[in-house]
N, C-alpha and C positions, 0 to 999 in steps of 0.2 A: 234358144229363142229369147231375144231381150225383147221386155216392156216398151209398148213404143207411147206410155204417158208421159206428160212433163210434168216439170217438177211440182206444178202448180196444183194437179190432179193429187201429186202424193203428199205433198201439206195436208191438201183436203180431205183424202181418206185417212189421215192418219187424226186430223181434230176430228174427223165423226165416230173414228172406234176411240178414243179419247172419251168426249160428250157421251157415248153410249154405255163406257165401263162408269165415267161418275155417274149417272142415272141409276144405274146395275147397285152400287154401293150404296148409295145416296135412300132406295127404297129399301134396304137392309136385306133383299135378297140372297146377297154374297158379303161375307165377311170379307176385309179389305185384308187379305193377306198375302200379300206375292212372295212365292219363295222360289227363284231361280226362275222365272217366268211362270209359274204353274198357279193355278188359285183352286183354295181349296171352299167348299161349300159349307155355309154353316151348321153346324148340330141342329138338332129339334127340337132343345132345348131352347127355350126363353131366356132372351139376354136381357140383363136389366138387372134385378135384385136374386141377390145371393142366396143359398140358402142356407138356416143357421149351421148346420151342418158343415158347411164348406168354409164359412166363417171361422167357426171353432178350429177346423182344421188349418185355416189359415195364422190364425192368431198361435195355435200350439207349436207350428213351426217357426215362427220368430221367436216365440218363447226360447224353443230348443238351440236358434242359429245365436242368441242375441246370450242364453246361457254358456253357449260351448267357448264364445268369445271371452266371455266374463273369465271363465276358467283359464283358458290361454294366457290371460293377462295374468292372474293368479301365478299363476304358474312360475311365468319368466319371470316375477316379480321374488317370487320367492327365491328362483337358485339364481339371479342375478343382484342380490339386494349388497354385493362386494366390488367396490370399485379397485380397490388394489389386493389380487390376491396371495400367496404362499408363495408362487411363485414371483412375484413383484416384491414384495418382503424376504431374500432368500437368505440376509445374513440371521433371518433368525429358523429355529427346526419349529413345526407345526406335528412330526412325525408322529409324539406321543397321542394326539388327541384322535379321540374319536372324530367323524364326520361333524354331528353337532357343536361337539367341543370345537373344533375348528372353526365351524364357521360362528359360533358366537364369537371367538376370540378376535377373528378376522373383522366381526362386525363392531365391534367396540374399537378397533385401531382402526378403523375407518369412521369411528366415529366421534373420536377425540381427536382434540386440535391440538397444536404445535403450540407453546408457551412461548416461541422469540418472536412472535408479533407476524408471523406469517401469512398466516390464516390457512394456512394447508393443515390437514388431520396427521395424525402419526404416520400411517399405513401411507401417505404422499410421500410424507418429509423424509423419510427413513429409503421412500426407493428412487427417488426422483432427483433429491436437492443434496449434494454432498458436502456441499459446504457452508448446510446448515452448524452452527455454533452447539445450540443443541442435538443434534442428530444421537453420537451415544446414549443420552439420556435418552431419548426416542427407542432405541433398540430395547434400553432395558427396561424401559416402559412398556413396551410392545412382549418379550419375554417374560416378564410380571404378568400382563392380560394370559398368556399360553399357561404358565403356573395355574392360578387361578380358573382357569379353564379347567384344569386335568384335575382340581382338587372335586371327590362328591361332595 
């Protein structure tokens, strides 16, 4: 059986259950939450001001979100702090050193520049530019840091 209203009737009931739900909202009755068409009723709880309780709990968790971040940056800053690593350097051997050892050494040829006017660091010039003038001396500059690395 079809509606036999026009369209005019269904504009109109649809702005007065409109005008009726903001009424409904508007005197704080129903909290304004639509989820999938369904509204849910407000607690009995007083909205308005917090209590410190919920505060504290709120502040402890950005504490904990805004820490756990800090630490992730920590983190990748730490085993990422090598732009060119062992294997980007492979005419020289890293095998003797310890973990540390390595990555100190690694981190000094990535932090020493090229002396032909470059401006690239060792750990660049030695994997990147072959026909650097100096590049040998880079190697053995780069294998000097690995010595001194493995010495206690």
């Amino acid at each position: 059986m079809a509606c036999q209203c026009s369209h005019g009737e269904w504009i109109g009931r649809i702005l007065s259950a409109a005008s009726h739900l903001r009424a409904v909202f508007a005197h704080g009755r129903w909290r304004g939450v639509l989820l999938f068409g369904l509204m849910k009723r407000a607690s009995g709880r007083k909205v308005g001001r917090r209590t410190p309780a919920r505060s504290i709990s709120r502040i402890l968790t950005w504490l904990g979100v805004v820490g756990g971040v800090a630490l992730l940056v920590w983190g990748i800053s730490r085993t990422s702090g090598v732009a060119y690593t062992e294997r980007d350097i492979a005419v020289v051997s890293f095998s003797a050193l310890t973990s540390s050892e390595r990555r100190s050494a690694l981190q000094e040829a990535n932090r020493e520049r090229c002396s032909c006017g470059c401006g690239m660091t060792l750990a660049r010039c030695v994997s990147t530019d072959m026909t650097c003038p100096l590049r040998e001396k880079n190697i053995q500059s780069i294998r000097t840091m690995v010595r001194e690395a493995d010495e206690p």
